[in-house]
C-alpha positions in Angstrom: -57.0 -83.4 20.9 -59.2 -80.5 22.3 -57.8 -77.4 23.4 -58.6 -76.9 26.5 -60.0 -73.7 28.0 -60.9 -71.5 30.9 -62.9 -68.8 31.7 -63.2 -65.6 33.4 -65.6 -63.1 33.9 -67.8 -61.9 36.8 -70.6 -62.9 35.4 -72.1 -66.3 35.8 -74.5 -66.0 33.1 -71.8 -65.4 30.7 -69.5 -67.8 31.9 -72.5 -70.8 31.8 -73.6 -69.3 28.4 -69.9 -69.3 27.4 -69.5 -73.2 28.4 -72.6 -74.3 27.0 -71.7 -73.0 23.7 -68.1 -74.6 23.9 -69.1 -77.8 25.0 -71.8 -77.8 22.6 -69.1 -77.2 19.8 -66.6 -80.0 20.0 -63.1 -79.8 20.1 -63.3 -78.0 23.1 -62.9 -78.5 26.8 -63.3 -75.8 29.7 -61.3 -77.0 32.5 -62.6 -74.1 34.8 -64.1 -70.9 36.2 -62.6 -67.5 37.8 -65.4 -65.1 38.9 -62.5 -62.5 39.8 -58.8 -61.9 38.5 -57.1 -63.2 41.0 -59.0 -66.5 41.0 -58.3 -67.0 37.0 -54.7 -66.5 37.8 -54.6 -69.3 40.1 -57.0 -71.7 37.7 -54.4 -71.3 35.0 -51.9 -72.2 37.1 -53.7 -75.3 38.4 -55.1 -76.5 35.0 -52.5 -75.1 32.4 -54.7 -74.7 29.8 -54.4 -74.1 26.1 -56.4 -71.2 26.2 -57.8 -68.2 28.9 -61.1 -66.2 27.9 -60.8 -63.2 29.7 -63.2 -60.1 30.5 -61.4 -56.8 31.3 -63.9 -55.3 34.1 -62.8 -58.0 37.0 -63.0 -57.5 40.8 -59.5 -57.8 42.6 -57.8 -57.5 39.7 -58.3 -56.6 35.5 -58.1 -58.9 33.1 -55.3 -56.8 31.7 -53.6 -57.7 34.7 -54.2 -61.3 35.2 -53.5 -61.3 31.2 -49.9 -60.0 31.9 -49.5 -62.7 34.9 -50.5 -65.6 32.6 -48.8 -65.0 29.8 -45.5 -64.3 31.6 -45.3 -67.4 34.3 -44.3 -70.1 31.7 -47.4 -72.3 31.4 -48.0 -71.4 27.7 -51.6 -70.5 27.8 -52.4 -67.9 25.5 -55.1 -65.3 26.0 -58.1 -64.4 24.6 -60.0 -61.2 25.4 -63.6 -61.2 25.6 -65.0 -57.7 26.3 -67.6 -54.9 25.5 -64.8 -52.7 25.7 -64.2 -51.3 22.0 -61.7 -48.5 23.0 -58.2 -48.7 21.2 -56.6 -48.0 25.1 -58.0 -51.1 26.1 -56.8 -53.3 22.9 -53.7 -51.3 22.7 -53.2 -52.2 26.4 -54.1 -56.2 25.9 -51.8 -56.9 23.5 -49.0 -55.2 25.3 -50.2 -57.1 28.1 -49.7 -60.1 25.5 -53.3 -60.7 24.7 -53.2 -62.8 21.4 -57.1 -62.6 20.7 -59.7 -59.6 21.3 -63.2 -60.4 20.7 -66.1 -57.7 21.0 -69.0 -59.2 23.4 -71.1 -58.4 20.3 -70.1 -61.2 18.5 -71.8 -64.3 18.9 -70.6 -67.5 20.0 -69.7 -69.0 16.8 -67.2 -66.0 16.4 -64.9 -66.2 20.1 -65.2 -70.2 19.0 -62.9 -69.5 15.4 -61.2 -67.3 17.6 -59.8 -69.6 20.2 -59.2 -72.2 17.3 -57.1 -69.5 15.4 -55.2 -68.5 18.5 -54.7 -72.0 19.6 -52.7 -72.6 16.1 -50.4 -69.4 17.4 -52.4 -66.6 15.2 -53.2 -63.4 16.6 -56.6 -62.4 16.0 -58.3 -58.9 16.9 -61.8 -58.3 16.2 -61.7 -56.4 12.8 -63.9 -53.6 14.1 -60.8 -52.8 16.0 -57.7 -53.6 13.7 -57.4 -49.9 12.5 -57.4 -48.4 15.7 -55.2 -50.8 16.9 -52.5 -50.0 13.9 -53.5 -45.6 14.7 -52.9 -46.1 18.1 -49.6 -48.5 18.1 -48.1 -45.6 16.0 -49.2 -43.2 18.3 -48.0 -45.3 21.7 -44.7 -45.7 20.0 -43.9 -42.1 19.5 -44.8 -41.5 23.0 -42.5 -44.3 24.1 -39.8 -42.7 21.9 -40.8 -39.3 23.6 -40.3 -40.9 26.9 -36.9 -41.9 26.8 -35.6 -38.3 26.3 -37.1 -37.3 29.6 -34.2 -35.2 32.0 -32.9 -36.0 34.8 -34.4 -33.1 35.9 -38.0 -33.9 34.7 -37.8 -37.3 36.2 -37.0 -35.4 39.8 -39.7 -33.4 39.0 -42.0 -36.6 38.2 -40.7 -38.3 41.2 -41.7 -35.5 43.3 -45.1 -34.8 42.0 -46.2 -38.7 42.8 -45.4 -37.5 46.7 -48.6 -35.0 45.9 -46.3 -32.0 46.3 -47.2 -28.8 44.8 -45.2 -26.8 42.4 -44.2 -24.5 45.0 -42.7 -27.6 47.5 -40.8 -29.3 44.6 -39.3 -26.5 43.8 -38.1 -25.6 47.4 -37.1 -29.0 46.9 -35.0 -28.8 43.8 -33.9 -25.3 44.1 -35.9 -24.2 41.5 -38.5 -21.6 41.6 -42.3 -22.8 40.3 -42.2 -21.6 37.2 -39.8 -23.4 36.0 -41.0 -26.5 37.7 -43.9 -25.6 35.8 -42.0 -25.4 32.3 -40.8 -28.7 33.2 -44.3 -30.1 34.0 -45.5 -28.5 30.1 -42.9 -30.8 28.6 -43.3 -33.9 31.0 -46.9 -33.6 29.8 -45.9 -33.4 26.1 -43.4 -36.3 26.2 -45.6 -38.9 28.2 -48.7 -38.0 26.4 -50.5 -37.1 29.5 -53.4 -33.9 30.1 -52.3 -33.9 33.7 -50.5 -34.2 37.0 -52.4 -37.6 37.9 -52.3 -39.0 33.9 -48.8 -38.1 34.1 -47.5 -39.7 37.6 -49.8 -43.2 36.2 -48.4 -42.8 32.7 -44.5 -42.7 34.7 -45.1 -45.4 36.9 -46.9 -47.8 34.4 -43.7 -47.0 32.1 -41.8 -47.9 35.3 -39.7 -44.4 35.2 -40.7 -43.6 38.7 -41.2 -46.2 41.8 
């Protein structure tokens, strides 16, 4: 039986040269297109496929995204990622996402194909250019996750507050506190969440869900 796939990337060119390749191959099927995020979300639903090819740079919404979507609605399909992006963040963030493939756009054709086959059969597979990062920075993400957890009550007012764009000065008034010590609690919200400032930390919190 051929596993059957879909694709999506903004590109057409890499989507045609993608389905040429495939259907050229055997054993394959591509049961549709999504130029954009949200329009692979809604093709996987439709078609249920085996398998979803998915860039990371997508308009509406990132392949991250739609990644996290597909593989949590039920319909099975597991996810392949199919980008020029070579930054452990990225992988790091796929496979949370619950990416079970990550294929480097300088690969040829041959390559994503074994990949998708391998997947299919419920491996994971992660371009070996990237394996070692992904290990360094899994560590890394899980100590920072450990961090996180021991975050005050306090610190997570503080957090709160600093999403609302107010200043050290007007949480403080806020809390009661003066600024320097919202400022002490900043230098260890920083530490704990991994984060170089205000706006990495607020993003950090609310990807983490610790703030709404």
């Amino acid at each position: 039986m051929a596993i059957r796939v879909v694709l999506g990337d903004d590109h057409t060119l890499v989507r045609q040269g993608l389905r040429r390749s495939m259907e050229a191959e055997g054993g394959l099927e591509v049961l549709g297109e999504g130029a954009t995020g949200t329009e692979i979300v809604s093709v996987v639903r439709e078609t249920k496929p085996d398998i979803a090819v998915l860039d990371i740079r997508m308009p509406e919404m990132d392949g991250i995204e739609a990644c996290r979507l597909i593989t949590s609605d039920g319909t099975g399909t597991k996810v392949v990622m199919l980008t020029a992006y070579d930054d452990r963040h990225f992988v790091v963030e796929a496979v949370r996402a619950g990416a079970r493939g990550y294929v480097l756009k300088t690969r040829d054709a041959e390559h994503l194909i074994q990949t998708i086959r391998l997947v299919a059969d419920g491996n994971m597979v992660i371009d070996p250019e990237l394996v070692v990062a992904l290990a360094e920075e899994l560590s890394t993400a899980k100590d920072r996750d450990q961090a996180a957890e021991t975050l005050t009550e306090r610190e997570l007012e503080v957090l709160q507050h600093l999403s609302f764009g107010y200043s050290n000065r007007e949480i403080g008034k806020r809390l009661f506190i003066s600024a320097d010590t919202v400022k002490t609690h900043l230098e260890h919200i920083y530490q704990k969440l991994g984060a170089s400032d205000r706006t990495a930390a607020v993003a950090e919190a609310m990807r983490r869900r610790l703030i709404e």
